[in-house]
N, C-alpha and C positions, 0 to 999 in steps of 0.2 A: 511459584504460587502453590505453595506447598500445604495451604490450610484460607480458609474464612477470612480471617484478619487480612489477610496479603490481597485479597482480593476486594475490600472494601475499603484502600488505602489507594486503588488504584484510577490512573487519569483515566479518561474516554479510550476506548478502542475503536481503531479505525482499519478498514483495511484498503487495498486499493490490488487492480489489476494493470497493470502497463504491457501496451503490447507496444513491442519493435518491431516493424515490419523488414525486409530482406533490406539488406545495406545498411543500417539503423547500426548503432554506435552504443549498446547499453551500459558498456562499462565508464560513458562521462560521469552520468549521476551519480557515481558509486559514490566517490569523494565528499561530496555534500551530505548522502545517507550517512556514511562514515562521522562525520562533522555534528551533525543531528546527536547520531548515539554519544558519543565521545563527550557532548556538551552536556547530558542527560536529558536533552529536548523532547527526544522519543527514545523506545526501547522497542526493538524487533522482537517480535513475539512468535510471529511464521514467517519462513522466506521459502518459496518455491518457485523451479522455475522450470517451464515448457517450451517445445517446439512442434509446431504444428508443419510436417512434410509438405512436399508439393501434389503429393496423394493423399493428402485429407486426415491421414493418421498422426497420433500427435504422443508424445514422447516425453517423459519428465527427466528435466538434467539433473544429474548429479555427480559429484566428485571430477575426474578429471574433465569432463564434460563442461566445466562452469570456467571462462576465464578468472583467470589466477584471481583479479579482485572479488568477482562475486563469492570464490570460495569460500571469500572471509565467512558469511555471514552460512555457510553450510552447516547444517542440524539446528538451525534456529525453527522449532519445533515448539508449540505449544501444544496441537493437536486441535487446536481449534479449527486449522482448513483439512477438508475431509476431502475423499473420494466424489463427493456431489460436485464442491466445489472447484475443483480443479477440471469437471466434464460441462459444468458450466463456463468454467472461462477457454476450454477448448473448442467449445462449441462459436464462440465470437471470432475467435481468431481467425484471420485470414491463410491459408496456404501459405508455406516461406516462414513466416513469422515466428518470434518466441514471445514466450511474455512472465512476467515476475509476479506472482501472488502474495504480497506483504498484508501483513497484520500487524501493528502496531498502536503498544501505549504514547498516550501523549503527556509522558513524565508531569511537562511543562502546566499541564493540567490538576493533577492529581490530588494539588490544596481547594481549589475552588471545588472540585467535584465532591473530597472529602465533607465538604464542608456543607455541599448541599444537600448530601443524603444525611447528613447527621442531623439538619433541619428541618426534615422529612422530606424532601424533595426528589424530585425523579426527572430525566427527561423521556417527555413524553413523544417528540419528534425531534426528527435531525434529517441532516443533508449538506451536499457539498455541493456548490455551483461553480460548473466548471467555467474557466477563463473564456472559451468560445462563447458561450452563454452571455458571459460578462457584455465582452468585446459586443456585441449581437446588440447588447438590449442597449448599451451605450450608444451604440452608431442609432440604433431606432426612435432615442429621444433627445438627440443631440448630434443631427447631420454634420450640423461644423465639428465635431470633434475632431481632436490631432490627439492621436495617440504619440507619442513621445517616447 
């Protein structure tokens, strides 16, 4: 993003915090993230990753510290997550735990968003509704429901 034009060319930016808690497995979903960039679905913009001790103090991974798959995505830097950010998502964490701070374009996006600001348009609100959320409201107005 190296000038103006690159960045009004660009899909939605989204970011997301995943924590693992102790036993948790993170390197499954790498494969898929992998799959995502590879297809130009999204594009990793930040990747950071933490460990919160079982003393409360919390610790950012980096280089040999990261298994081999996450390394991939090591110095994926924009600078857009700071120092706040990352004492914000330590402060969630449980004890034990790590957790992955991604920021990411949604390539997949990047025509329709172009397209709306060149209309004049803007978004004025957003949000993501998590699948628990989902799952909740669906059983609360449709008892019989089978999840499948």
């Amino acid at each position: 993003m190296d000038d103006l034009k690159d960045i009004q060319e660009m899909g939605p930016v989204d970011y997301l915090c995943i924590e693992f808690p102790p036993g948790s497995t993170p390197g499954q979903g790498l494969p898929h993230l992998v799959n995502l960039v590879d297809r130009g679905i999204v594009r990793i913009l930040d990747l950071r990753f933490l460990r919160k001790n079982e003393d409360g103090t919390v610790n950012e991974l980096v280089g040999e510290q990261l298994d081999t798959g996450l390394a991939l995505f090591q110095g994926a830097s924009s600078g857009m997550l700071g120092g706040d950010d990352l004492e914000e998502a330590a402060a969630v964490l449980e004890p034990g735990s790590a957790a992955a701070l991604i920021v990411y374009e949604n390539v997949w996006a990047a025509p329709f968003a172009v397209a709306v600001r060149k209309a004049g348009g803007q978004v004025i609100a957003g949000g993501r509704i998590p699948v628990q959320s989902l799952l909740a409201a669906l059983d609360a107005s449709e008892p019989d429901y089978v999840r499948r």
